[in-house]
ZAGUDO-323888 format. One record per atom (N, C-alpha, C): x, y, z; residue in three letters. Coordinates in pm, whole numbers, plus 50000, padded with zeros to 5 digits. Atoms other than C-alpha are relative to their C-alpha. Layout:
# residues N
+-------+-------+-------+-----+
|    c1 |    c2 |    c3 |  aa |
+-------+-------+-------+-----+
|     X |     Y |     Z | Ala |
...
+-------+-------+-------+-----+
This chain:
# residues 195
+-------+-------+-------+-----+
|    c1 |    c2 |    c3 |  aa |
+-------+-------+-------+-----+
| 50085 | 49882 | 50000 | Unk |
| 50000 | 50000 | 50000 | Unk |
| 50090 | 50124 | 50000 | Unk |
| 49947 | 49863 | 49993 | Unk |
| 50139 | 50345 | 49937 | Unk |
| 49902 | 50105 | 49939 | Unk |
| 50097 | 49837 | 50002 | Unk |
| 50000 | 50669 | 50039 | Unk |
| 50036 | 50119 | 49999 | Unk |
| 49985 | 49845 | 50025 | Unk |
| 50004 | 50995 | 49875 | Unk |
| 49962 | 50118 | 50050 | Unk |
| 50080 | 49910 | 49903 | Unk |
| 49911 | 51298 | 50037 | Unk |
| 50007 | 50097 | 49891 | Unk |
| 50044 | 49916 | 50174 | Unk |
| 49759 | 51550 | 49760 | Unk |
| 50054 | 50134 | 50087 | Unk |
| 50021 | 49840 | 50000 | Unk |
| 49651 | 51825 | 50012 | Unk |
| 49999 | 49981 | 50131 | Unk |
| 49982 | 50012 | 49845 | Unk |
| 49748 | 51913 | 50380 | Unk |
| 49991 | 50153 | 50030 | Unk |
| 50052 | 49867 | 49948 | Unk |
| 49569 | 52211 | 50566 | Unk |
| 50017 | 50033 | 50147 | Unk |
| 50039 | 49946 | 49837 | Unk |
| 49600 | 52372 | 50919 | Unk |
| 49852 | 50032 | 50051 | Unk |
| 50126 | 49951 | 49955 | Unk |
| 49284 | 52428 | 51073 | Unk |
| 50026 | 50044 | 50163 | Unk |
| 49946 | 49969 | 49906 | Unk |
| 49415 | 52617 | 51381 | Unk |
| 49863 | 50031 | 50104 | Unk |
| 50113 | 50010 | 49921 | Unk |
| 49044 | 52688 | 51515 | Unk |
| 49948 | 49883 | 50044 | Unk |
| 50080 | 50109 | 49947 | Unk |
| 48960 | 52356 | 51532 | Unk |
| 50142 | 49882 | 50059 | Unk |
| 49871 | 50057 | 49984 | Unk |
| 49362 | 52237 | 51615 | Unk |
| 49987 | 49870 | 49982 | Unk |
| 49997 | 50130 | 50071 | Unk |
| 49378 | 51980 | 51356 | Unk |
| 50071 | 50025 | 49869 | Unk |
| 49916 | 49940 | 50124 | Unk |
| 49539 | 51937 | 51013 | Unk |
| 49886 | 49868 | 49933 | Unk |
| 50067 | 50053 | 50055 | Unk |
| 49313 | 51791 | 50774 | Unk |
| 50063 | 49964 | 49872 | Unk |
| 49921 | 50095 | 50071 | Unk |
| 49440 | 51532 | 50495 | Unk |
| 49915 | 49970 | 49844 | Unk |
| 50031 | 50083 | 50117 | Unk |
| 49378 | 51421 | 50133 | Unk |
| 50064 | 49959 | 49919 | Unk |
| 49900 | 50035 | 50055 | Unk |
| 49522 | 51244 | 49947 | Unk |
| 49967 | 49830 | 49925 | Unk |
| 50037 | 50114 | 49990 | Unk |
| 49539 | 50903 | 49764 | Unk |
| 50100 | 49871 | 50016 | Unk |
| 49934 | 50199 | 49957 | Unk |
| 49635 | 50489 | 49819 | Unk |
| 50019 | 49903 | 49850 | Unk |
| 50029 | 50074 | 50073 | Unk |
| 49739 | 50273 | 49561 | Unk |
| 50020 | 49848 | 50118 | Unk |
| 50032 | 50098 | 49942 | Unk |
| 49680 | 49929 | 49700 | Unk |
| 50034 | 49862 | 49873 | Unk |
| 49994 | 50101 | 50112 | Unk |
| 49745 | 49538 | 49528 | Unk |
| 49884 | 49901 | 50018 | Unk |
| 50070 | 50067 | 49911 | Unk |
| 49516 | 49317 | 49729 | Unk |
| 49827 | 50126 | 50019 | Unk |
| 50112 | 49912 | 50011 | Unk |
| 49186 | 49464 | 49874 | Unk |
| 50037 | 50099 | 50028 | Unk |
| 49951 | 49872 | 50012 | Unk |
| 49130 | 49794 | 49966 | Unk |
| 50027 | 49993 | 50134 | Unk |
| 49983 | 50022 | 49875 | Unk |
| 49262 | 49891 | 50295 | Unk |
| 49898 | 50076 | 50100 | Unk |
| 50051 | 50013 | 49849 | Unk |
| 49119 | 49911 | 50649 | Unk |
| 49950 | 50156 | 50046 | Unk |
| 49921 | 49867 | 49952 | Unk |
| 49056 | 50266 | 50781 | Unk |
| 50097 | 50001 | 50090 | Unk |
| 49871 | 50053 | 49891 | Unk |
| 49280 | 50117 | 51083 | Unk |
| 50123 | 50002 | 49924 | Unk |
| 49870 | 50020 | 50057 | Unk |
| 49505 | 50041 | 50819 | Unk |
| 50098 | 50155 | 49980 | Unk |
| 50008 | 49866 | 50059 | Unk |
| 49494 | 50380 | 50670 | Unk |
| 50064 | 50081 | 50071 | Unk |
| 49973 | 49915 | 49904 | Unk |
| 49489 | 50510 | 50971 | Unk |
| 50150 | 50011 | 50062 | Unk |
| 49881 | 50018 | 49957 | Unk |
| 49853 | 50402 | 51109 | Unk |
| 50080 | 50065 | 49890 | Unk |
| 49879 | 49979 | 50107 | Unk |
| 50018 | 50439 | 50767 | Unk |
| 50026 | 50194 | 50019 | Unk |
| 49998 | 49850 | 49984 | Unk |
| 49901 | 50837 | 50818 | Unk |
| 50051 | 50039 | 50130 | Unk |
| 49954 | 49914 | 49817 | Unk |
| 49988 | 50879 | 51190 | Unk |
| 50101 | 49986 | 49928 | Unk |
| 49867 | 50008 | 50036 | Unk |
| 50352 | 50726 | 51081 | Unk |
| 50036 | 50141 | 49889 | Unk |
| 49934 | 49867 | 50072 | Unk |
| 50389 | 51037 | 50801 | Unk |
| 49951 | 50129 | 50027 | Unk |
| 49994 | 49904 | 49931 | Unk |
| 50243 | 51243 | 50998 | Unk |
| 50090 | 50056 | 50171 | Unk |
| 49962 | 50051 | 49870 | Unk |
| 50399 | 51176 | 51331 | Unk |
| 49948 | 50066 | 50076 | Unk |
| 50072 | 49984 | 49906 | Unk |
| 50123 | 51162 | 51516 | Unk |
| 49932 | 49820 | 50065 | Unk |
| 50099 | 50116 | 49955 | Unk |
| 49945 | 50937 | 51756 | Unk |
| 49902 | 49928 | 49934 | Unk |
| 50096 | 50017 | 50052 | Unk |
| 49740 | 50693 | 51611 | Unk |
| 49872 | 49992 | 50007 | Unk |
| 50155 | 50010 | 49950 | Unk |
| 49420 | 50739 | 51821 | Unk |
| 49967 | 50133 | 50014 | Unk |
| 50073 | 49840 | 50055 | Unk |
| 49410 | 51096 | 51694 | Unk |
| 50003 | 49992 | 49872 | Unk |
| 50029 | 49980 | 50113 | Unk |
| 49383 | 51055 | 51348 | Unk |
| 49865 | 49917 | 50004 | Unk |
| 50161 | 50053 | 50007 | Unk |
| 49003 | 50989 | 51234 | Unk |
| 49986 | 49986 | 49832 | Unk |
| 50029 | 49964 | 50092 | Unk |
| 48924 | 50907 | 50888 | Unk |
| 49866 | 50004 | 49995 | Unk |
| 50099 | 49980 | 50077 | Unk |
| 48669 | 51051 | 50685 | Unk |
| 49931 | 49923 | 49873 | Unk |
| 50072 | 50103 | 50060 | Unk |
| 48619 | 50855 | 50389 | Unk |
| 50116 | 49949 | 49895 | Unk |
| 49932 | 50029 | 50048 | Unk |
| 48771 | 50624 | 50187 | Unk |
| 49927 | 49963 | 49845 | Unk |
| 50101 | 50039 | 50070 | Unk |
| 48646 | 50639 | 49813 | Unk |
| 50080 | 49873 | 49868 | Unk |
| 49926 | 50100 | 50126 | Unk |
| 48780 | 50336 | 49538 | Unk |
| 49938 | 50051 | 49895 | Unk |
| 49997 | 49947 | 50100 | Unk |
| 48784 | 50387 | 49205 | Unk |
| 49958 | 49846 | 49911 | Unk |
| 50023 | 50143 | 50070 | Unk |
| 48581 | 50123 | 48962 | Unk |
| 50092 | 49924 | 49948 | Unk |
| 49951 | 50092 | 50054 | Unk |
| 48759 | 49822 | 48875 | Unk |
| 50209 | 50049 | 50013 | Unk |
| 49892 | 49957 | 49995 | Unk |
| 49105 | 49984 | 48971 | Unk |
| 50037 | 49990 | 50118 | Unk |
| 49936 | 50038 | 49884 | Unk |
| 49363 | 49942 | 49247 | Unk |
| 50049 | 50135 | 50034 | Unk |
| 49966 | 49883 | 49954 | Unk |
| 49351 | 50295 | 49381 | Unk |
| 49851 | 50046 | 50042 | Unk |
| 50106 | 49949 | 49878 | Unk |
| 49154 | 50476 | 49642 | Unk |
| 50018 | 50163 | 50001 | Unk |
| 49945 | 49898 | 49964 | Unk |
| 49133 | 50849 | 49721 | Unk |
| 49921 | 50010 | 50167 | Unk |
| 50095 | 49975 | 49864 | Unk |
| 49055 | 50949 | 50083 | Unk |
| 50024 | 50149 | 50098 | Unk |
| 50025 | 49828 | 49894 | Unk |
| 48969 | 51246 | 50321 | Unk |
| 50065 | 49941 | 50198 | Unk |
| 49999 | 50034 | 49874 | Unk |
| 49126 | 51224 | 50715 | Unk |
| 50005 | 50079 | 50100 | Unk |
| 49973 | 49946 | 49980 | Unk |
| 49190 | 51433 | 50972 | Unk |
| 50109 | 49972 | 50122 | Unk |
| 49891 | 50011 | 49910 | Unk |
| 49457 | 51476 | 51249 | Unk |
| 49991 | 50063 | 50097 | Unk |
| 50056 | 49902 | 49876 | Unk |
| 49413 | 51636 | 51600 | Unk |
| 50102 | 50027 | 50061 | Unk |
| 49885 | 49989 | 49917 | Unk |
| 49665 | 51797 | 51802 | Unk |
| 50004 | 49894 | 50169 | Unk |
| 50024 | 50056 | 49827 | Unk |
| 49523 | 51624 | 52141 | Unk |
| 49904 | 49898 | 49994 | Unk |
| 50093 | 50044 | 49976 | Unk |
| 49263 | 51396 | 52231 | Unk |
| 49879 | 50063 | 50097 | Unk |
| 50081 | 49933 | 49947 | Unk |
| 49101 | 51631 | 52424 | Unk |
| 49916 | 50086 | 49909 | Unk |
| 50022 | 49985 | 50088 | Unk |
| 49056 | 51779 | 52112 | Unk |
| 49885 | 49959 | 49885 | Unk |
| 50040 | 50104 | 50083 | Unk |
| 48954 | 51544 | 51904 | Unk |
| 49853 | 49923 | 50054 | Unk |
| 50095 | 50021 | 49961 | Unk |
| 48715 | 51459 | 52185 | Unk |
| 49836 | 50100 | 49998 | Unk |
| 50088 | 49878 | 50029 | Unk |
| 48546 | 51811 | 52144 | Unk |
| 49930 | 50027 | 49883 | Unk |
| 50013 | 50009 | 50098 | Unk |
| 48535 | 51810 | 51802 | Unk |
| 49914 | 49899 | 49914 | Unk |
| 50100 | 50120 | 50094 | Unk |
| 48393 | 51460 | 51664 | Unk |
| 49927 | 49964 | 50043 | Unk |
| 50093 | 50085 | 49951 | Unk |
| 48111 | 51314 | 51670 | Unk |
| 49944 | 49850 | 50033 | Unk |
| 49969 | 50143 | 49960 | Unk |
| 48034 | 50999 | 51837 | Unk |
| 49866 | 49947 | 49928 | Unk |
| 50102 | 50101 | 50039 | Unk |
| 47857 | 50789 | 51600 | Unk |
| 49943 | 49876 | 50018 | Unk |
| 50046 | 50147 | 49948 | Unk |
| 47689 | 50476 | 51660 | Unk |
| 50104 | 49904 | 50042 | Unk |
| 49917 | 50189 | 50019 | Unk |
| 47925 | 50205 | 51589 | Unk |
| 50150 | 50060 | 50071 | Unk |
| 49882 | 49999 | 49923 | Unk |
| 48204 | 50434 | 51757 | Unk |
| 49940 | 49966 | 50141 | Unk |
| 50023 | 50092 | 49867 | Unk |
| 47999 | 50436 | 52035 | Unk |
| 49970 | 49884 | 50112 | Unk |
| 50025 | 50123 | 49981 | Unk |
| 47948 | 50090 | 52048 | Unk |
| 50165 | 49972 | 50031 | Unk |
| 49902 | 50063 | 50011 | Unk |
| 48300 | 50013 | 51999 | Unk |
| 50057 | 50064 | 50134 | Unk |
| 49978 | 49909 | 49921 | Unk |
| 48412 | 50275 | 52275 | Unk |
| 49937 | 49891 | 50170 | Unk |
| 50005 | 50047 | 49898 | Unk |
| 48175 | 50127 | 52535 | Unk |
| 50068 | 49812 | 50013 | Unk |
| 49925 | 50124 | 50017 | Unk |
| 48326 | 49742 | 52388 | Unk |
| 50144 | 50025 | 50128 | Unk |
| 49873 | 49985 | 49977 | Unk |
| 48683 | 49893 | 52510 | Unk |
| 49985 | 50009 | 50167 | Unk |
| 50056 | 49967 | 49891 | Unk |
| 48537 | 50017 | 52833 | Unk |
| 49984 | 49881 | 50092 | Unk |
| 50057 | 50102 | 49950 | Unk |
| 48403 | 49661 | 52895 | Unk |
| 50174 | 49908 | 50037 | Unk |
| 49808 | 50047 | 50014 | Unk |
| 48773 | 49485 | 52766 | Unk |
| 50065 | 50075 | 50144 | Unk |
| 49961 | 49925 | 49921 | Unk |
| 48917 | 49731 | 53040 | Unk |
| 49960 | 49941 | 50147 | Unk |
| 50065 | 50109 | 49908 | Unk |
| 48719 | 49586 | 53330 | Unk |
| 49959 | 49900 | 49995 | Unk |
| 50033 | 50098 | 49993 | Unk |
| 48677 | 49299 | 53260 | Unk |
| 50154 | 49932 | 50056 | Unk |
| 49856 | 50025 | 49938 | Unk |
| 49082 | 49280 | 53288 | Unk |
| 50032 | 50053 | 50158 | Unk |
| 49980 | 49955 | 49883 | Unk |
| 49075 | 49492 | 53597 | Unk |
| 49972 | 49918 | 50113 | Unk |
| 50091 | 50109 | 49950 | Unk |
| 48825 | 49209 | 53742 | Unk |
| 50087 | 49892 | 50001 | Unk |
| 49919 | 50141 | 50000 | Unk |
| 49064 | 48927 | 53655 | Unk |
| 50117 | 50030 | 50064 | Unk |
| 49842 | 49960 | 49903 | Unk |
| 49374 | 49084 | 53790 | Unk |
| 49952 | 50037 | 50163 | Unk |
| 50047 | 50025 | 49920 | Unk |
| 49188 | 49150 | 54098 | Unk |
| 50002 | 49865 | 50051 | Unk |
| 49986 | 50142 | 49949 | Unk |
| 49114 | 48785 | 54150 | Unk |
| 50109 | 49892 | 49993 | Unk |
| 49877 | 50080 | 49966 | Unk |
| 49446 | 48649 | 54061 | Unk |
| 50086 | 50055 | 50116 | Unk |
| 49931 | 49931 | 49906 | Unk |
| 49580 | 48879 | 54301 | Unk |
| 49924 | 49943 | 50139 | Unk |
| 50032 | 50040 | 49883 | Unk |
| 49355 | 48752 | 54588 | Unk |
| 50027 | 49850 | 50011 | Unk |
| 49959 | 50142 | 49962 | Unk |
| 49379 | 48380 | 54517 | Unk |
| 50180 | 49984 | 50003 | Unk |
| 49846 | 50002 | 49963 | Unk |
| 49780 | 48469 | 54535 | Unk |
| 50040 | 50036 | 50163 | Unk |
| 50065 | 49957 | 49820 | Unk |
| 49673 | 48626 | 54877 | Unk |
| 50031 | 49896 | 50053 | Unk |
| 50053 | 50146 | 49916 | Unk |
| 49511 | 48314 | 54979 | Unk |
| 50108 | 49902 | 50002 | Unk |
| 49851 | 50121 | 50000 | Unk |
| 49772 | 48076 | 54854 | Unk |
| 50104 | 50043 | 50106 | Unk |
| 49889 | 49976 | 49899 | Unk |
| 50046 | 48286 | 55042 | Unk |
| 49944 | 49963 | 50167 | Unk |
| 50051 | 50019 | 49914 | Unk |
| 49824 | 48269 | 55321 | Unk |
| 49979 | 49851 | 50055 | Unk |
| 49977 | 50208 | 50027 | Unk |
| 49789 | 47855 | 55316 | Unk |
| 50091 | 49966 | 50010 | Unk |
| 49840 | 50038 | 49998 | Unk |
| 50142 | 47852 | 55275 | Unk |
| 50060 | 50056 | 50120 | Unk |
| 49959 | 49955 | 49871 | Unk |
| 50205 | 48031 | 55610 | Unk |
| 49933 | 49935 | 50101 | Unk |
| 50079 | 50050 | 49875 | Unk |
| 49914 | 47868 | 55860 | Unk |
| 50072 | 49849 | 49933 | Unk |
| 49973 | 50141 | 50016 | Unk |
| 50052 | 47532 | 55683 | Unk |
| 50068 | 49961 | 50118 | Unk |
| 49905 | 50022 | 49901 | Unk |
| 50364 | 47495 | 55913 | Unk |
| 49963 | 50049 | 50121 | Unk |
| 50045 | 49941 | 49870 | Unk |
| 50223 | 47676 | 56185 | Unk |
| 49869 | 49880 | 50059 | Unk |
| 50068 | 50082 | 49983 | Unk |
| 49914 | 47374 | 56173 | Unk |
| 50090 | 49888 | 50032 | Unk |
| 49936 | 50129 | 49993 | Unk |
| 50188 | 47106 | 56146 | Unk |
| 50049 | 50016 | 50136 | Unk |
| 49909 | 49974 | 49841 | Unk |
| 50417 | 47252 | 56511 | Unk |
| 49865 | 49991 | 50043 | Unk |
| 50133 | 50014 | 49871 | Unk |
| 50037 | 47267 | 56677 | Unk |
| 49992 | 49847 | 49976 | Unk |
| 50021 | 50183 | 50017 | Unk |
| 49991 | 46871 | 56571 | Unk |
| 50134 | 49988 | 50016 | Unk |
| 49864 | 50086 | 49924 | Unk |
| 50365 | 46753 | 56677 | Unk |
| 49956 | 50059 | 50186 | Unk |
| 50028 | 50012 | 49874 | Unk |
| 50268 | 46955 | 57009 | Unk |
| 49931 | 49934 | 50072 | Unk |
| 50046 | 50140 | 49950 | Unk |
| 49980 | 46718 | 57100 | Unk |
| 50066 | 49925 | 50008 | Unk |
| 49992 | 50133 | 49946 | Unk |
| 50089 | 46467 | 57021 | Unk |
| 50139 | 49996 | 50087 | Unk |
| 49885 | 50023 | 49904 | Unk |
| 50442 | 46492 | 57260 | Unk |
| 49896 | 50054 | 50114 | Unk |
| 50075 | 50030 | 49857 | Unk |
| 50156 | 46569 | 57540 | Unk |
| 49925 | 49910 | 50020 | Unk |
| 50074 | 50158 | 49978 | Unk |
| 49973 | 46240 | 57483 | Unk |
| 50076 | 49904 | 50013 | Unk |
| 49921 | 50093 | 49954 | Unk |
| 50283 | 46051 | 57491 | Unk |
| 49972 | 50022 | 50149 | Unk |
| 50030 | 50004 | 49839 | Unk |
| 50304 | 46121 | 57872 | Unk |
| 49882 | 49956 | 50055 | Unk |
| 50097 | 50044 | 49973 | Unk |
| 49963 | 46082 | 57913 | Unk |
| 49982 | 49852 | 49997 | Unk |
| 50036 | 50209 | 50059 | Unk |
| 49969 | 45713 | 57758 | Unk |
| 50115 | 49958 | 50121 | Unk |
| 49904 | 50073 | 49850 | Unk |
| 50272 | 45658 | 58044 | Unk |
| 49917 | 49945 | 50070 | Unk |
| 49988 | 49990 | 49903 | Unk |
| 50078 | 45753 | 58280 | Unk |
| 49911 | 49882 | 50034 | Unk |
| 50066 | 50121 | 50012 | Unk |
| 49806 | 45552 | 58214 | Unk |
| 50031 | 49845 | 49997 | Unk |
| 49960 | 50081 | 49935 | Unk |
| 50014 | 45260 | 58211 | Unk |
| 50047 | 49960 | 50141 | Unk |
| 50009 | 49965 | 49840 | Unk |
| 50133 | 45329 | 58539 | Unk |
| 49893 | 49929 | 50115 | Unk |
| 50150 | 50033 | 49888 | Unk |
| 49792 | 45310 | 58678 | Unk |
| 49927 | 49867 | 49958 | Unk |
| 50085 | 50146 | 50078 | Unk |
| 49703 | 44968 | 58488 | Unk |
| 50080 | 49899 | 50076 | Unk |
| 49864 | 50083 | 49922 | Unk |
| 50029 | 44822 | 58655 | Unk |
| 49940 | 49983 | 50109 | Unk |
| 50041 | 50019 | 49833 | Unk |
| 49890 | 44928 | 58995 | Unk |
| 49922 | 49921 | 50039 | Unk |
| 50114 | 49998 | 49984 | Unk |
| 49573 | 44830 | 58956 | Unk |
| 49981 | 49782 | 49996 | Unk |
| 50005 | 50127 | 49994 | Unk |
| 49637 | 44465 | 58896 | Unk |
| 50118 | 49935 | 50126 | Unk |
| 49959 | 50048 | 49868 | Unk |
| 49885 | 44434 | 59205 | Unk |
| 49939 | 49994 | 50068 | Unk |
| 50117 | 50007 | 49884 | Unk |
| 49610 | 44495 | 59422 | Unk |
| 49939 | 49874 | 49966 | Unk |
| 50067 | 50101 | 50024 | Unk |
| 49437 | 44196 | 59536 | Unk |
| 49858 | 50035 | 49998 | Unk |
| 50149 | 49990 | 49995 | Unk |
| 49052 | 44175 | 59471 | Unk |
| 49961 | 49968 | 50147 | Unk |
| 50038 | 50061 | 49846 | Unk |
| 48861 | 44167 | 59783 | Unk |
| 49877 | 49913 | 49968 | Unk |
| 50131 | 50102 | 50018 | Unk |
| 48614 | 43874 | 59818 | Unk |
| 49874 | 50078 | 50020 | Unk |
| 50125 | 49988 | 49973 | Unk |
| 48354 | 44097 | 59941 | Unk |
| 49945 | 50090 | 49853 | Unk |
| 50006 | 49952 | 50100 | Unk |
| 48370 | 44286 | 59600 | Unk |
| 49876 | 49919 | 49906 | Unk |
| 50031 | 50082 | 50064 | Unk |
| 48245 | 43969 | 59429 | Unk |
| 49870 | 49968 | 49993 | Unk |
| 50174 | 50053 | 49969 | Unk |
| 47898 | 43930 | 59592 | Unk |
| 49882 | 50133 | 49985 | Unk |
| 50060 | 49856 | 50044 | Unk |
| 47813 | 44309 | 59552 | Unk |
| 49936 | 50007 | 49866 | Unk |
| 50045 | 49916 | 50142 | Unk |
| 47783 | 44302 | 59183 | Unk |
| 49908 | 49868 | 49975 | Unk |
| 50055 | 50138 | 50067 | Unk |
| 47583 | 43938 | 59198 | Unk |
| 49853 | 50076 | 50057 | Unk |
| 50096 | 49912 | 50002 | Unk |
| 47334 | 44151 | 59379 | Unk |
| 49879 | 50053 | 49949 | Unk |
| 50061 | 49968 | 50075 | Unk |
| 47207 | 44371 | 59194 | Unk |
| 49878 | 49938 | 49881 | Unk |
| 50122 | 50074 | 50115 | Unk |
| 47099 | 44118 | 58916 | Unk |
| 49830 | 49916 | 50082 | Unk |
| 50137 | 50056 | 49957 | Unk |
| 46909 | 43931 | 59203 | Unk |
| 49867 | 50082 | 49974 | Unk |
| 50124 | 49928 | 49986 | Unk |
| 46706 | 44263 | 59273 | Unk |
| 49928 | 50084 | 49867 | Unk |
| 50072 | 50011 | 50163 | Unk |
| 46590 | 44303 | 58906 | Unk |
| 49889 | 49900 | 50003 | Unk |
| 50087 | 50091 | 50035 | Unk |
| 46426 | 43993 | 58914 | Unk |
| 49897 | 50022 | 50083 | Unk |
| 50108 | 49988 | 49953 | Unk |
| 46175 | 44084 | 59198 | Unk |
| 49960 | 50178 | 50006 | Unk |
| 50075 | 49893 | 50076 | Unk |
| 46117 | 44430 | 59027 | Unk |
| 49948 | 49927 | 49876 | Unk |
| 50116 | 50035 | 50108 | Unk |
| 45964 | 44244 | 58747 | Unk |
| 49871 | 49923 | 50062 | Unk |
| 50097 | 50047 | 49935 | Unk |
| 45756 | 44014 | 58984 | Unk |
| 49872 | 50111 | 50024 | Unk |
| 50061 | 49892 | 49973 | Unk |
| 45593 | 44319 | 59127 | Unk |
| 49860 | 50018 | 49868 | Unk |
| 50122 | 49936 | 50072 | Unk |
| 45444 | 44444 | 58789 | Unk |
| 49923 | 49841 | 49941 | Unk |
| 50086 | 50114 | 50028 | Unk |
| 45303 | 44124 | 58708 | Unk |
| 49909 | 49952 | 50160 | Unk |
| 50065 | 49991 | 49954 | Unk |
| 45154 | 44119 | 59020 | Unk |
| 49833 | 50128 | 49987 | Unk |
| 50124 | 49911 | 50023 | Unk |
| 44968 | 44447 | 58978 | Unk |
| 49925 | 49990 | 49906 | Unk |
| 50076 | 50004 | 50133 | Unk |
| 44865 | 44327 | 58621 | Unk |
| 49869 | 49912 | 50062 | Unk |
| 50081 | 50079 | 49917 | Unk |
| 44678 | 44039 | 58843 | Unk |
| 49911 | 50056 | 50026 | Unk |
| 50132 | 49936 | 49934 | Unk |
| 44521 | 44277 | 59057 | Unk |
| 49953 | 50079 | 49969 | Unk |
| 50090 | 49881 | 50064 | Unk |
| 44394 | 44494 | 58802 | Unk |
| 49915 | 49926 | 49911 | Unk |
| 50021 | 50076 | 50032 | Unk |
| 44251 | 44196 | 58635 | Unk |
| 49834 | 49941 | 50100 | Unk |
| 50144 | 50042 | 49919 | Unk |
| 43963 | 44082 | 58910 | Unk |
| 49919 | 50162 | 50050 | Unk |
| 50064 | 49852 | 49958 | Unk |
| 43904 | 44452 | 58966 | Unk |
| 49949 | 50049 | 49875 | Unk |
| 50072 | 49991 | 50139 | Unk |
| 43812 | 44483 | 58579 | Unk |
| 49874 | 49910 | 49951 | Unk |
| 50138 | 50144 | 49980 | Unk |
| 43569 | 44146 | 58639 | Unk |
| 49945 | 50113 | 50090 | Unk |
| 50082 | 49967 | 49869 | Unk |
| 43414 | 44304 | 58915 | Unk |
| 49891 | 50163 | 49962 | Unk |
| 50044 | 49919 | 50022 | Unk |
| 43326 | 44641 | 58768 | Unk |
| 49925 | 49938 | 49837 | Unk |
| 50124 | 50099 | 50095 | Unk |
| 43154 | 44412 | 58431 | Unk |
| 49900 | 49975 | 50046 | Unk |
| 50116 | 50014 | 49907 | Unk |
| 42941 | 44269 | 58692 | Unk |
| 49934 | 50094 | 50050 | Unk |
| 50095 | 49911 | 49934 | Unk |
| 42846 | 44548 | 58819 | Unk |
| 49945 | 50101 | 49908 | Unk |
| 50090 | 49913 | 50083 | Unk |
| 42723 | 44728 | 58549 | Unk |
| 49871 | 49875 | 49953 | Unk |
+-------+-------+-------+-----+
């Protein structure tokens, strides 16, 4: 692609320099993006201040002429043009792109948080679990200790008849309620009869 520049104007009221000029091209025609860079580069300007205007082809021929302009600023440039549809579509697109990255770098940044954070209570969880357990060793001594003792001692015989006991006096707590079932039994006859 090579681009000619016909006609280059100051426009100092509106601090811009306005462009015409034309493209021969081999392939299709080009991009205004395209357009657009090749003109910042011979102009040396930024390329998100140049705007083109239009790009017109020529039937059946590999040449273009086109209109662009150039802004000293973007503050400029913001004053000046008008925001048409599909810029402003594209505009709020960029807007979106923009936070949507802000959003993801956010959250890699906290799950790097967290990780560092995991990676510090780790070792600090492992010294609290070795401390138990070197205070349950002792404990398990001691408890042997007292298992040792406990079988030097002799049993006392009177131990033996204590716990036989108990089972006797079970058996005449069940007697009991089978008695009262009895005597609720001729007292249920008795009130039949008497009606």
């Amino acid at each position: 692609m090579k681009v000619t520049i016909k006609k280059k104007e100051d426009n100092k009221l509106l601090h811009r320099k306005e462009v015409e000029g034309e493209i021969t091209f081999t392939a299709a025609t080009p991009s205004n993006q395209e357009l657009a860079e090749s003109l910042a580069k011979e102009l040396k300007v930024n390329v998100s201040l140049v705007v083109m205007k239009n790009i017109y082809t020529e039937f059946s021929m590999r040449k273009a002429t086109f209109q662009a302009v150039a802004y000293e600023s973007a503050e400029m440039k913001d004053k000046f043009e008008m925001m048409t549809k599909h810029l402003r579509k594209k505009a709020e697109e960029d807007v979106k792109k923009k936070a949507d990255e802000a959003v993801a770098k956010a959250e890699e940044e906290k799950k790097k948080a967290e990780e560092a954070k995991a990676a510090e209570e780790t070792p600090k969880e492992e010294e609290k679990a070795e401390e138990p357990a070197k205070e349950e060793a002792p404990v398990e001594e001691k408890k042997e200790e007292v298992a040792e003792e406990k079988p030097a001692e002799e049993p006392k015989p009177e131990e033996a008849p204590v716990e036989e006991a108990p089972k006797e006096e079970e058996k005449p707590v069940e007697e009991p309620a089978k008695e009262e079932a009895a005597a609720e039994e001729p007292k249920a006859e008795e009130e039949k009869q008497g009606e």
